[in-house]
C-alpha positions as semicolon CSV with decimal commas, in nm:
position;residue;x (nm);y (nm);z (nm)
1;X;0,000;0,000;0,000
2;X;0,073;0,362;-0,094
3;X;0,018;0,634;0,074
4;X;0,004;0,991;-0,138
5;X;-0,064;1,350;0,024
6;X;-0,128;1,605;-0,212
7;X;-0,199;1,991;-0,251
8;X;-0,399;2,253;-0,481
9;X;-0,559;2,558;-0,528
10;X;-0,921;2,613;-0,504
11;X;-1,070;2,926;-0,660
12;X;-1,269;3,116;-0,370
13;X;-1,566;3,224;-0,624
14;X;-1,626;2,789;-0,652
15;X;-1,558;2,707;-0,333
16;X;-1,934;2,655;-0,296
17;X;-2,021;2,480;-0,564
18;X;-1,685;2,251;-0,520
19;X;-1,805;2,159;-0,188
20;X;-2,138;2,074;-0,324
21;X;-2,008;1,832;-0,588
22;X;-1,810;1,654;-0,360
23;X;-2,067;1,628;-0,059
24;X;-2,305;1,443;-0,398
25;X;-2,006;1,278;-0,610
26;X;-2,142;1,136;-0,868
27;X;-2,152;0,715;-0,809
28;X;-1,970;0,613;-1,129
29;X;-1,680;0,820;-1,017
30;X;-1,659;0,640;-0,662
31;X;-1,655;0,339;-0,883
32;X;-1,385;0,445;-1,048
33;X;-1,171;0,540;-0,757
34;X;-1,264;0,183;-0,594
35;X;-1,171;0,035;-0,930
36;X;-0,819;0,176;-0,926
37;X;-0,793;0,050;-0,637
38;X;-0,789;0,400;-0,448
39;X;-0,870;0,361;-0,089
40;X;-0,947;0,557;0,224
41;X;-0,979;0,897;-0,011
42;X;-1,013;1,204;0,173
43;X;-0,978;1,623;0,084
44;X;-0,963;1,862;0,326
45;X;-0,992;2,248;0,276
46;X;-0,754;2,478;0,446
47;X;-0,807;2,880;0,315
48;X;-0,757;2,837;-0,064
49;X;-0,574;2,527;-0,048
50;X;-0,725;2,149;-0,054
51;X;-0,523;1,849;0,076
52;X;-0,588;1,536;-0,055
53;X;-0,496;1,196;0,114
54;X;-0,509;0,868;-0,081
55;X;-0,428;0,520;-0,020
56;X;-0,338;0,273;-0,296
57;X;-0,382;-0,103;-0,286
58;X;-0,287;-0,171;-0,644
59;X;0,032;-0,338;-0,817
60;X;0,051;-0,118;-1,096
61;X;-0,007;0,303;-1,015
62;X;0,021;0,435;-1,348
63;X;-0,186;0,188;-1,501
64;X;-0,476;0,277;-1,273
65;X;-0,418;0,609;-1,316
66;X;-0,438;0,540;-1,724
67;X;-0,764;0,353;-1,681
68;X;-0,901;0,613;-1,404
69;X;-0,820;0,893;-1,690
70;X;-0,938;0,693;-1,987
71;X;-1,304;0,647;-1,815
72;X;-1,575;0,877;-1,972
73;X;-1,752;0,963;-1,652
74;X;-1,453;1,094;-1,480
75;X;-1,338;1,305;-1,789
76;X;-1,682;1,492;-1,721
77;X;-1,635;1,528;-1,365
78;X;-1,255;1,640;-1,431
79;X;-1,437;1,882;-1,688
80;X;-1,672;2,055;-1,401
81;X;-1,395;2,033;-1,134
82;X;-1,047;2,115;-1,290
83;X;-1,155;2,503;-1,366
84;X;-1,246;2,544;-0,998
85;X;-0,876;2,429;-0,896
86;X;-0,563;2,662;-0,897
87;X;-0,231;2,410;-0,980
88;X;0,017;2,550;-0,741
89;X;0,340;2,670;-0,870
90;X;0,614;2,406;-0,795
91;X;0,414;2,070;-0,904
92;X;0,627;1,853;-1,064
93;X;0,609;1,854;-1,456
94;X;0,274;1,633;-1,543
95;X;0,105;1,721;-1,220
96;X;-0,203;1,874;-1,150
97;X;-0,202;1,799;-0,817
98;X;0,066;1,846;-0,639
99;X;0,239;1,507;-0,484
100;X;0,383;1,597;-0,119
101;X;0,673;1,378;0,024
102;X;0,553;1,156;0,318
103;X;0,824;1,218;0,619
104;X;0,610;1,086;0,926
105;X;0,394;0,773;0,922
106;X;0,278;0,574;1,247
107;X;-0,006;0,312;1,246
């Protein structure tokens, strides 16, 4: 298992309506995240920044990824959500979220 912290920007003026999507996501994208074998999924809101935490179960990240990307239900969802979201600056080159490095873990 995988564990992946990571950061964006939310646009004030859809902070609303981002919060509403999320509070009703859509079931074929929780499919999607279960089939990609994403666990344990969380985002949390701090000012104009969200934190997401995600767990992975999988053997094989980018393929997941490929097939979570390739699925026409989460394209639309990406479509509604990815204008609300601010990339930060220093994201790696690829990213739209931003991956943080883990340095404290206890069970």
């Amino acid at each position: 298992m995988r564990r992946f912290g990571q950061v964006i920007g939310i646009k004030q003026e859809h902070l609303d309506e981002y919060k509403e999507l999320h509070a009703n996501t859509w079931p074929g994208v929780l499919k999607v995240i279960e089939d990609c074998n994403i666990r344990n999924y969380s985002i949390f809101l701090h000012g104009d920044l969200l934190f997401a935490y995600m767990e992975y179960h999988g053997d094989d990240f980018e393929a997941d990824m490929a097939k979570m990307a390739a699925d026409e239900i989460t394209q639309k969802w990406w479509d509604i959500c990815m204008p609300m979201q601010n990339p930060v600056a220093d994201r790696a080159e690829g990213e739209w979220w931003k991956t943080l490095e883990e340095i404290f873990h206890t069970d």
